[in-house]
Structure formats: structure tokens, C-alpha cells
MARBA-3410 file (N, C-alpha, C, O; in Angstrom, 1 decimal):
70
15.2,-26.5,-51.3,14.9,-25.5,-50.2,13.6,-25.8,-49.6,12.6,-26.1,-50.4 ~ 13.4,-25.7,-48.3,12.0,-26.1,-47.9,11.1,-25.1,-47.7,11.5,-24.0,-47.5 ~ 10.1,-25.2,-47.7,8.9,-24.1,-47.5,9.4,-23.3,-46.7,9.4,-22.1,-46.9 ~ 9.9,-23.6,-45.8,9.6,-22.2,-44.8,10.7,-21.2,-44.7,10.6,-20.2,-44.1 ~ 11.6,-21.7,-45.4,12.8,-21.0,-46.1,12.7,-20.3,-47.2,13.6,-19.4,-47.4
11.5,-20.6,-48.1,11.3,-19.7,-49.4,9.9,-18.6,-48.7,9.6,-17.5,-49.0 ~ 9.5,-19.3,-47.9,8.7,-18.2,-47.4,8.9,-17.0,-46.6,8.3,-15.9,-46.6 ~ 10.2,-17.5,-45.6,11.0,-16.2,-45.1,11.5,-15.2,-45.7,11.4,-14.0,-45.4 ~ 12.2,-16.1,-46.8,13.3,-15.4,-47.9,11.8,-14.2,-48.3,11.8,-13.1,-47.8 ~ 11.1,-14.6,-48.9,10.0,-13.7,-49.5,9.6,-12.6,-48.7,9.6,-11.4,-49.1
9.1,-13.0,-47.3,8.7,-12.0,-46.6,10.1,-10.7,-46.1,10.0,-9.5,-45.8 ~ 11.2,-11.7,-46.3,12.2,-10.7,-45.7,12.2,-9.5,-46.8,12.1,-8.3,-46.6 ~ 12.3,-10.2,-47.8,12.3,-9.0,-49.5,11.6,-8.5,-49.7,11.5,-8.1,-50.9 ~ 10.5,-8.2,-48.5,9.3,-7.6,-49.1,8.4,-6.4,-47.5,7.2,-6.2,-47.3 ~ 9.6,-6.1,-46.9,9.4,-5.8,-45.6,9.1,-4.3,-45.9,9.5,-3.6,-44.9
8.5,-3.3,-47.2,8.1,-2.2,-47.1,7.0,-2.2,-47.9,6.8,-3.0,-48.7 ~ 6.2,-1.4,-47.7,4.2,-1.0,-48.0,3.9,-1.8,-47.6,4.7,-2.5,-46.9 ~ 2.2,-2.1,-47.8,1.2,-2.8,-47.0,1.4,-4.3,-46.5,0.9,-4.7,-45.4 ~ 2.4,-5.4,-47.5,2.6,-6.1,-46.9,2.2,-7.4,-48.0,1.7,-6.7,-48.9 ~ 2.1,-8.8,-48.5,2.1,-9.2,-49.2,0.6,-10.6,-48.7,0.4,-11.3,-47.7
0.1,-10.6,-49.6,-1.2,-11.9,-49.4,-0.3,-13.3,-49.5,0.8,-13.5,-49.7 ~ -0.9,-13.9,-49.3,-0.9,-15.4,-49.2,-0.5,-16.1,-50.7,0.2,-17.0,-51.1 ~ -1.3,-15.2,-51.3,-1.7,-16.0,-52.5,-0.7,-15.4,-53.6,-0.6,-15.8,-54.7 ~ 0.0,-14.0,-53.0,1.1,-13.7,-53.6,2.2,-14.1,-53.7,2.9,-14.0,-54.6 ~ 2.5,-14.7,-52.2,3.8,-15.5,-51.9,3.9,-16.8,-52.5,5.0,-17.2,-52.7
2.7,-17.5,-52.8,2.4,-18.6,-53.2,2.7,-18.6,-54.3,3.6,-19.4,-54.7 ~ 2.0,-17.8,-55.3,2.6,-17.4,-57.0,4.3,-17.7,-57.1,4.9,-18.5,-57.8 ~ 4.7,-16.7,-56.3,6.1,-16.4,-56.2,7.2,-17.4,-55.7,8.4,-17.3,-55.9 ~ 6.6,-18.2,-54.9,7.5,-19.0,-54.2,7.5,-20.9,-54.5,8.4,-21.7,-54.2 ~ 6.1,-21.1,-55.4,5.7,-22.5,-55.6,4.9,-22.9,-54.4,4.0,-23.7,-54.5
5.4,-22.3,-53.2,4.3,-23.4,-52.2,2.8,-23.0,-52.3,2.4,-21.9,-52.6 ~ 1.9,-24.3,-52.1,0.5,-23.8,-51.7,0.2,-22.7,-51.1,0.8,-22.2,-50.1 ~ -0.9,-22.2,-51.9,-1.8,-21.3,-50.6,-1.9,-21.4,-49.3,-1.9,-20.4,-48.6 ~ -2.0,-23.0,-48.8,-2.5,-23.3,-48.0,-1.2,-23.4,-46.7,-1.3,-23.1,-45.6 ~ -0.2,-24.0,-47.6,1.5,-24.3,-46.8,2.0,-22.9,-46.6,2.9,-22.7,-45.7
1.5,-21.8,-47.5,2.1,-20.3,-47.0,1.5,-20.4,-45.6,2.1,-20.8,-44.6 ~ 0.5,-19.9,-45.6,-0.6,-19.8,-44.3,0.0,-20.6,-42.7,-0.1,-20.2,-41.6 ~ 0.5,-21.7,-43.0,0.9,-22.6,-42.1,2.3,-22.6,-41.4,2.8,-23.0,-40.3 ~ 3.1,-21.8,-43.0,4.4,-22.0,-42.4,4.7,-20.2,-41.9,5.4,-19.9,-41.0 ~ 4.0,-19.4,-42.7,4.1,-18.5,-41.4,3.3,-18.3,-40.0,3.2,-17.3,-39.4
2.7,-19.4,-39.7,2.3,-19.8,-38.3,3.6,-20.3,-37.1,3.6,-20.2,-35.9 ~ 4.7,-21.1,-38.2,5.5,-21.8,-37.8,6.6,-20.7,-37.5,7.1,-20.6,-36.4 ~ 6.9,-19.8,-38.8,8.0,-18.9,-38.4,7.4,-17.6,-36.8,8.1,-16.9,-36.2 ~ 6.3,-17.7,-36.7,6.2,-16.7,-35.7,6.5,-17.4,-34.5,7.4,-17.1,-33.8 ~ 5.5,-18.8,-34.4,5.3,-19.7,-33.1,6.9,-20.0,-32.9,7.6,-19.5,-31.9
7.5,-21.0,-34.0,8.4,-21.6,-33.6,9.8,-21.2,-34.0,10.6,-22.0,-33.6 ~ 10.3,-20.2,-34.7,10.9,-19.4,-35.3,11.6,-18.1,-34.3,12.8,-17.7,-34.1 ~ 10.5,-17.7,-34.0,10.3,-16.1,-33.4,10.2,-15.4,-34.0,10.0,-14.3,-33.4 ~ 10.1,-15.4,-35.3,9.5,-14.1,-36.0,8.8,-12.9,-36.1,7.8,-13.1,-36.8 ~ 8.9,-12.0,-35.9,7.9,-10.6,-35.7,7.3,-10.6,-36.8,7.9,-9.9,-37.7
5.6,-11.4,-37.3,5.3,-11.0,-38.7,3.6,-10.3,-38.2,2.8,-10.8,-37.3 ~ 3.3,-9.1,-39.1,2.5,-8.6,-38.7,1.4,-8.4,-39.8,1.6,-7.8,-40.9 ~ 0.5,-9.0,-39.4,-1.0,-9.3,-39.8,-1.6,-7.9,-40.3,-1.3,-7.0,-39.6 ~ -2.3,-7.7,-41.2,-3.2,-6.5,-41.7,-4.5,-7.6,-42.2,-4.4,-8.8,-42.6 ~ -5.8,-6.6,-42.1,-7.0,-6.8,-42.8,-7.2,-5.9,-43.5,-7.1,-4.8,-43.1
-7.6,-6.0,-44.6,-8.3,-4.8,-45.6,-9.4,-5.4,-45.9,-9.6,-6.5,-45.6 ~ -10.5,-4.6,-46.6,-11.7,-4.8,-47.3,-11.2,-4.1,-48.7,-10.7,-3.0,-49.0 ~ -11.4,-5.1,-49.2,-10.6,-4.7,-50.8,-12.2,-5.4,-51.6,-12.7,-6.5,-51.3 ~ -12.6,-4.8,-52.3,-14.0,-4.7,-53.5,-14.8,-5.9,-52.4,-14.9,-7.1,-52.6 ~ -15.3,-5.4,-51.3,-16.4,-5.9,-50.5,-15.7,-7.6,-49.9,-16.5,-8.5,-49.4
-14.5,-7.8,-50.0,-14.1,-8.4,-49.7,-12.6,-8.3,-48.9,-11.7,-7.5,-49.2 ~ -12.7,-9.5,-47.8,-11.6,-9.1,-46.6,-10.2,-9.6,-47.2,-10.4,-10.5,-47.9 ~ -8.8,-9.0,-47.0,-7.8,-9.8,-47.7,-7.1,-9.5,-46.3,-7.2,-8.5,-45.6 ~ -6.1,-10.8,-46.1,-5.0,-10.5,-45.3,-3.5,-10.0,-45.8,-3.4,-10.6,-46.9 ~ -3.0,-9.6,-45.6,-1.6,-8.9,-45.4,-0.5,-9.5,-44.6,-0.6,-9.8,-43.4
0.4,-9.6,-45.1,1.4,-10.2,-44.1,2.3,-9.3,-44.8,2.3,-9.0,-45.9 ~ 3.3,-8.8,-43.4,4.6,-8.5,-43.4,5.8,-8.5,-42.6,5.4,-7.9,-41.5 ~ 6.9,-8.7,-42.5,7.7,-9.1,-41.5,8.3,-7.9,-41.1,9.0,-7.2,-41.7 ~ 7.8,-7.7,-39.7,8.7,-6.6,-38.8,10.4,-6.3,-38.5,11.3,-7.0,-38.1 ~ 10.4,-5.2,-39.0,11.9,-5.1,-39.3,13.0,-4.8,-37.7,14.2,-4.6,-37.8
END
């Protein structure tokens, strides 16, 4: 299965509360940190994807959020 297929799959299964980090998907799915980040660039740009971005400040530090628009 290729990255950006286990990364969809993930975001699809995870389309309720705040929304899922990078480094969660990553845990869960085997791809890098770095290949999550990239290939949900790919599913919005080149895909069409509606995935929506959050910032939090979580203990004095910023975390991103991702979640796919239903």
C-alpha cells in the first residue's frame, strides 16, 4: 500500500474532534514524519482533498492538527 493511501485511509477514520498530528499518523501508519507532512500536501494539491489545518499551543509549544473535511 503506498503512503498516500495509508495516509488517507487514516485521516478518513479519524474525521471527528480536534483532528490528528503528524507524528500520530506516523506512529500508526509506518510512514515518516516527514512523508505524512508531504503526502497530505499531495492529497489536497493533487487529490482534491478538503483537509483542514488547526494550530494549538499545547505546553508553550505550537502543534498542528490535521483533519479531513467531511
Amino acid at each position: 500500500m503506498s503512503q498516500i493511501v495509508k495516509v488517507a485511509k487514516y485521516l478518513r477514520s479519524h474525521t471527528k474532534g480536534n483532528g490528528v498530528t503528524a507524528s500520530m499518523i506516523a506512529n500508526s501508519t509506518g510512514v515518516p514524519r516527514t512523508n505524512v507532512m508531504k503526502r497530505i500536501y499531495d492529497l489536497r494539491v493533487n487529490e482534491g482533498f478538503n483537509i483542514v489545518t488547526n494550530r494549538r499551543n499545547v505546553g508553550g509549544k505550537t502543534k498542528v492538527y490535521y483533519r479531513m473535511a467531511v
